[in-house]
C-alpha positions, 0 to 999 in steps of 0.5 A: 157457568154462574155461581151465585150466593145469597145469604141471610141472617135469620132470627131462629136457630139452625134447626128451626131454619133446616126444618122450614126450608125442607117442608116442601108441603108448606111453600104455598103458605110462605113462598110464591110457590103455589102447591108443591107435590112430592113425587118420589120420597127421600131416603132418611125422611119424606124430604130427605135425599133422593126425593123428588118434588116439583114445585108449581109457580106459573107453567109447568112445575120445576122439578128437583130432586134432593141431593143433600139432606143432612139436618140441620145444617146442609140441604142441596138439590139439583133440578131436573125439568121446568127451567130453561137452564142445562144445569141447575144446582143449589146448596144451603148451609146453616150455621148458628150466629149469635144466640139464637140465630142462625146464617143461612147461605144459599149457593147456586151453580147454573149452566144456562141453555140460551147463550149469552143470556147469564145476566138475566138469568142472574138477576131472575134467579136472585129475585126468585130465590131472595123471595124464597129466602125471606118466607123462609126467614118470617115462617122459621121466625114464626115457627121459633116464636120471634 
């Protein structure tokens, strides 16, 4: 199993940060996903728990499905189809730092399928989930008025 964490400091408070990394629909304006489509809606709100959303980059769409939805300081998610991994799961949490800023942290827990393979994956999904993180971080900046 891999355990990986990524943080980012971002200029816009939690709210800003949460609302950004939960509106699926506008990851192709920020993020190198190029159309996202709900497939199932959350329970508290369209992107909230137990919605089901797969996100197109290059092949066949990554699916997850939300596991945690809790506004604006906790989101998860667990994948479901669309990698090459047993297991996948991702958790972000916000915190306030500073004024108005915020500390987003995204930890990841990763079974790959390929054995040996970790280290690849490591580094694929670092890259992958950094790119995402920094369009997160410009579009709640943008969004906030930074």
């Amino acid at each position: 199993m891999l355990n990986l964490t990524l943080t980012r400091q971002i200029a816009a408070p939690p709210e800003y940060v949460f609302d950004t990394i939960t509106d699926h629909a506008a990851y192709p304006s920020f993020t190198p996903i190029r159309r996202c489509v709900l497939e199932r809606e959350g329970d508290e709100a369209p992107n909230g728990t137990g919605a089901i959303r797969a996100l197109h980059v290059a092949g066949p769409p990554i699916r997850e499905r939300v596991t945690a939805y809790e506004r604006p300081t906790r989101f998860g998610y667990e994948v479901l189809s669309g990698i090459p991994v047993r297991r996948q799961s991702g958790t972000v949490t916000i915190e306030p730092a500073g004024r108005n800023g915020s500390t987003m942290r995204y930890e990841l827990a990763i079974e790959p399928q390929i054995p040996y393979s970790g280290p690849v994956v490591s580094f694929l999904t670092r890259q992958a989930i950094g790119r995402l993180m920094a369009g997160v971080e410009r579009e709640a900046e943008a969004r906030f008025g930074k």
